[in-house]
N, C-alpha and C positions, 0 to 999 in steps of 0.2 A: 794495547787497546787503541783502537783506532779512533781519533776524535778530532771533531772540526769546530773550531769557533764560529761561531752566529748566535742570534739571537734566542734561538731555540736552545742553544747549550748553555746560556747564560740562565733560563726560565730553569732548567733542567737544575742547575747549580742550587738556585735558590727554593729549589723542594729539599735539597740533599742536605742544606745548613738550617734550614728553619728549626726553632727551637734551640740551637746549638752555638751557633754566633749572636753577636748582641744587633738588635737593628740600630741600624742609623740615628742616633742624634744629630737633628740639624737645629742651629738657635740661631736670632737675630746677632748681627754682627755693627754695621751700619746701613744706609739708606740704602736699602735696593741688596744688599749683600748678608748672607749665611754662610756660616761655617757648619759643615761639616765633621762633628769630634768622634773620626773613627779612628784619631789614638786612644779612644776608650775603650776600642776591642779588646777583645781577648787577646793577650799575649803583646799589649800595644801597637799594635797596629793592622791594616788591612788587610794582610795576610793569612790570617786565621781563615778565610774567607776559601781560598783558595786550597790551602793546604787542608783543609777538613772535605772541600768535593776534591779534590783528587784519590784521597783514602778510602773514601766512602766509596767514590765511583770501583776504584779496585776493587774494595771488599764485596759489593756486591754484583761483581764481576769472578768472583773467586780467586782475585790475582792479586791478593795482597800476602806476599810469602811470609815465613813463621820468621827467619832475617830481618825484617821491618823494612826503613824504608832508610834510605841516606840521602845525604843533600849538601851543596853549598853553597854556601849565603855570607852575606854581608854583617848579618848577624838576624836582622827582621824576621829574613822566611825561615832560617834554620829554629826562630824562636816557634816560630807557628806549626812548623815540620813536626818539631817533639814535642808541642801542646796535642797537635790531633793523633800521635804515634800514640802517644800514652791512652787517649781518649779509644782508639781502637786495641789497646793491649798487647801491641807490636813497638821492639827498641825500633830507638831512632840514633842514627849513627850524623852528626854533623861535620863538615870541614869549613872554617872561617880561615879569611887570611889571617898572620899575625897579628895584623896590629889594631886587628877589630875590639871596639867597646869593652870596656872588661865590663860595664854593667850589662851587656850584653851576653857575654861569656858565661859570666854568674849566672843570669837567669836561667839560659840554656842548660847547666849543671843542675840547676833547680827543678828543671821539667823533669830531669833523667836521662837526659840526652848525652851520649859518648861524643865526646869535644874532641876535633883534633884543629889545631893551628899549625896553618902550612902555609910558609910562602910571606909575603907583602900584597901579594897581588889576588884579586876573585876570582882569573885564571887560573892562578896554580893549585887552588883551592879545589877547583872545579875538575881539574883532571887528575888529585888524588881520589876525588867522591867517586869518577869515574872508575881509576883501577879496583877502588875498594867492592862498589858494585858488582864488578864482573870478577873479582875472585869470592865475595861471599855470599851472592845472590839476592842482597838487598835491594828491595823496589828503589830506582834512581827517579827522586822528582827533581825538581828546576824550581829555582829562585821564581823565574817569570817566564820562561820560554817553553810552556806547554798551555792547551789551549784549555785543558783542565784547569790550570791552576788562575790562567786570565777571565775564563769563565767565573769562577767563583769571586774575584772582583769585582768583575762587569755588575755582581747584585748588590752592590751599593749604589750604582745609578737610581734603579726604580726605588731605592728605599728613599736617597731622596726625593725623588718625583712625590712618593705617596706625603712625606711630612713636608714639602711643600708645594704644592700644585701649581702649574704655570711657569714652574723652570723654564728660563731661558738660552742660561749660560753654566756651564760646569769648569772651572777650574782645576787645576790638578797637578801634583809633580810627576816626572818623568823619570826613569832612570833605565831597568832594563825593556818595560814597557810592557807586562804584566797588568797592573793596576790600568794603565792608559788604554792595554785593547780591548782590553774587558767594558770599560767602561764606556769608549767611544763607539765598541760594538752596540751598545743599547742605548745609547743617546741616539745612535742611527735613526733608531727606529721611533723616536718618537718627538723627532727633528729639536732635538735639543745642541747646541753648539758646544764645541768643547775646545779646550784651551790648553795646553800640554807646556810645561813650564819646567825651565833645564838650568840648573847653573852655567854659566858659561865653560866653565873648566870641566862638564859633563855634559855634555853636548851630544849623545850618539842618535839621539832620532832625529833633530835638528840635521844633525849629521847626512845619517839619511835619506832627507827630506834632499839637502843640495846632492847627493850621489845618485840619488833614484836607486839606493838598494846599501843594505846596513851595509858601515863600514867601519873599522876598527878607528876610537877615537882615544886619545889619551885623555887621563881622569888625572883632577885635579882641582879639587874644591872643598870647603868647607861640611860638604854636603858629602862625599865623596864614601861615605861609610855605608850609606843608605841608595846614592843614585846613582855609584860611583861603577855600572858596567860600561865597559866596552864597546860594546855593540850591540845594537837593541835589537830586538824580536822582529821576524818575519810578517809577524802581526800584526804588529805594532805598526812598522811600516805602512803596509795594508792599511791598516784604520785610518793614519791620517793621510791617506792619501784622498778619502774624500771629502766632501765639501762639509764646512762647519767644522774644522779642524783648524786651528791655530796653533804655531809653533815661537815661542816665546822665552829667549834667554834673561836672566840675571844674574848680575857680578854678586861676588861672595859677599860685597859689602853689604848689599842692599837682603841678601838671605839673615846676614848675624842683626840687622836692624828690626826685622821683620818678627823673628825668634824674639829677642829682646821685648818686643810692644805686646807681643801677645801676653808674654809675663809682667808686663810693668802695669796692660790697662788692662789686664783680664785675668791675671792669674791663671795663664794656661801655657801648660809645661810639653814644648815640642822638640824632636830633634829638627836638627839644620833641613836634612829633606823635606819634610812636612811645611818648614817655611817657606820655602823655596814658592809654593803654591802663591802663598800671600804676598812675594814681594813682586811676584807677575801681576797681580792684581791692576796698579796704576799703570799696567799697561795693555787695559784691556778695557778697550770702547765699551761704551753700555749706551742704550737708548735710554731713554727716559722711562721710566717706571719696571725695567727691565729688573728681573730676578737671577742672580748669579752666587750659586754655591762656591767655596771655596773649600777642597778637600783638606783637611789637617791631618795626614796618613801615619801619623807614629809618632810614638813618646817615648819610644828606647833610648835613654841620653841622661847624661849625669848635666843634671842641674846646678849642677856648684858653681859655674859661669855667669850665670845667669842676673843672681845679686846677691850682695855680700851676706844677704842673712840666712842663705842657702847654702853659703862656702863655710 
């Protein structure tokens, strides 16, 4: 299927998921700032989003074969791959690295989805999905690197716009850059600024950005389960290449602080990527009376870290 990201494919997404993903929860956070809790989605996090118009777009395309679909992920998208497999009546075949989340794993097992663990690494994950693909003719989607599955992110933008009108700034984590084109694809268009926030030890659009064109970067952070690609999307690149784009590292200390506060002053339970958004925060200029979301992208994560009455 031949498909291009813009703003048109993003409007197109959000006909394909309505009724079917949950809209946007946005709540006051502090002065001038909302969060975001689309770890509320289905299947914990954003990805539901994507991975339901990607299927849909096949099935009513006729290209969704009786094989289903394969994928591999970090554990996020393969969770949301076999929430919408099941959802259209087609298996879902996933590959996670090893040493991905076993609350992760488990879930995955729970949807129905065929587990294979390969590797240490997202790459070698990703060119088992590959061989398996092409010896059994299961549809191959992508964590983030198709403009279908960025598309169906990007419609969390307008959902904030609609629950809070006058957006100025969007915050966000970054990892393969999925979530990020999707969403700076339609902040384009409605001159909203957006902020893209990277662990330092997972740096590839950042990356990027100093290369002028992805580059292979080494992963290493706390965050690393969730942002933890390689090299980020064509796309992605793209998007922030224009104006109202900000690119924004933080060390892993300042991610596990960020995680911690949200459960200590709010009883809200994220993984490290999701945090990652909010500890970009204090380094993101505001004007005065300025309105800025902060995305909280997933909750796949064992909490027993967290405080001792969790362990």
């Amino acid at each position: 299927m031949e498909q291009q990201l813009d703003y048109a494919a993003v409007r197109a997404a959000a006909d394909r998921i309505a009724g079917v993903t949950r809209p946007a929860a946005v709540v006051p956070a502090e002065d001038g700032v909302w969060y975001a809790l689309e770890h509320l989605q289905h299947t914990g996090s954003f990805k539901a989003r994507g991975a339901h118009n990607f299927l849909a777009a096949h099935h009513a395309a006729g290209a969704l074969p009786s094989a289903g679909v394969t994928i591999a992920s970090g554990g996020n998208a393969g969770l949301a791959c076999a929430w919408a497999a099941r959802a259209h009546s087609v298996p879902a075949t996933v590959f996670l690295p090893g040493n991905a989340p076993r609350v992760k794993v488990e879930r995955l097992r729970g949807y129905g989805a065929a587990v294979h663990l390969v590797g240490d690494r997202y790459a070698e994950a990703l060119a088992a999905c590959r061989e398996f693909a092409a010896d059994s003719g299961a549809l191959g989607s992508h964590a983030y690197d198709h403009p279908l599955i960025a598309a169906g992110a990007g419609t969390l933008l307008d959902e904030i716009r609609l629950a809070l009108p006058g957006l100025d700034t969007v915050v966000l984590a970054v990892g393969g850059g999925g979530l990020f084109a999707g969403v700076a694809t339609a902040a384009r268009e409605h001159g909203v600024r957006v902020v893209a926030a990277e662990p330092e030890g997972c740096r590839a659009l950042n990356a990027a950005l100093e290369s002028g064109r992805p580059v292979d970067v080494p992963v290493d952070s706390v965050a690393a389960d969730s942002l933890g690609a390689t090299r980020v999307s064509a796309d992605a690149l793209a998007a922030a290449l224009h104006e109202g784009v900000d690119s924004v590292l933080v060390p892993d200390s300042e991610i596990t602080d960020a995680r911690r506060a949200l459960w200590e002053d709010r009883r809200i339970v994220v993984e490290p990527g999701a945090a990652t958004a909010l500890a970009a925060l204090r380094r993101v200029p505001r004007a005065p009376g300025a309105r800025v979301a902060v995305i909280l992208c997933g909750a796949n994560t064992d909490p027993a870290d967290l405080s001792p009455a969790l362990g």
